[in-house]
C-alpha positions as CSV (number, residue, x, y, z in Angstrom):
1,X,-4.1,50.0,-0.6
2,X,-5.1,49.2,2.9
3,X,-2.0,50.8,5.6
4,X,-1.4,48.5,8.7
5,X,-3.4,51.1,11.1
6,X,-6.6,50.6,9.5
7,X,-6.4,46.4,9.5
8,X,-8.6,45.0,12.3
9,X,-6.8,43.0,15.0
10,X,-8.0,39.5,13.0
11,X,-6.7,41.0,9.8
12,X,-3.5,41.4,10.9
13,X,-3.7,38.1,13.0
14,X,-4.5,36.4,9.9
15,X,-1.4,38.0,7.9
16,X,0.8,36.7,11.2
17,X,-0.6,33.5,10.9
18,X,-0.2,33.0,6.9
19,X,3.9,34.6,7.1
20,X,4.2,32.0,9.9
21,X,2.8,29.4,7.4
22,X,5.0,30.3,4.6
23,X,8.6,30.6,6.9
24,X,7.0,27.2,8.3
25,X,7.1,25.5,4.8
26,X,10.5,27.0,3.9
27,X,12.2,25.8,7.1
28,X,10.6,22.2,6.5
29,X,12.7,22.2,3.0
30,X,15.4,23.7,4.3
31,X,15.3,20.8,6.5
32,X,14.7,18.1,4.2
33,X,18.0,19.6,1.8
34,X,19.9,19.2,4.8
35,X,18.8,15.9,5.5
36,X,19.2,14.6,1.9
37,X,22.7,16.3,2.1
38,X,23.8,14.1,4.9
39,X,22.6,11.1,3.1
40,X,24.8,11.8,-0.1
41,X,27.9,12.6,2.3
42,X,27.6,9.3,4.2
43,X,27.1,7.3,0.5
44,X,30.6,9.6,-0.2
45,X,32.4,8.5,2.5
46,X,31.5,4.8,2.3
47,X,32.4,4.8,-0.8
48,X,35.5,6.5,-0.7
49,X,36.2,4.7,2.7
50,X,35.3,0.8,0.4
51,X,37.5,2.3,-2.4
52,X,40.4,2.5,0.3
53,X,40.0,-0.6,1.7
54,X,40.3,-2.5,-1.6
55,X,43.3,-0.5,-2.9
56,X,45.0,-1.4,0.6
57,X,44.2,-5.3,-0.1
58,X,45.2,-5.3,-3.5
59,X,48.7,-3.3,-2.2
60,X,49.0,-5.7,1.0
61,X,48.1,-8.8,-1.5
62,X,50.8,-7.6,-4.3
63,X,53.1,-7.2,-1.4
64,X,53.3,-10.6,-0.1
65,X,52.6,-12.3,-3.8
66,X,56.0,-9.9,-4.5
């Protein structure tokens, strides 16, 4: 097992460099969850807010047919 004192410089550059891929890569689908999240919220809300709206007809339209 190599210890950290007896890496080279580019060694331990090269580590650096691959953790900085990986958190990289994990921040990117973090991102894209995030982003797919906010789609599926906004198709909630319009459909929750087009649900509304035609309850509120129909009421409104029973109302005056009443």
């Amino acid at each position: 097992m190599t210890t950290q004192a007896s890496l080279t410089s580019e060694a331990r550059i090269s580590r650096l460099e691959g953790a900085y891929e990986q958190v990289n890569e994990r921040l990117g689908g973090l991102s894209q969850s995030v982003s797919d999240l906010h789609k599926e919220i906004r198709t909630l809300y319009l459909f929750i807010g087009g649900s509304w709206v035609t309850l509120m007809a129909t009421m409104i339209g029973l109302y005056v047919a009443g």
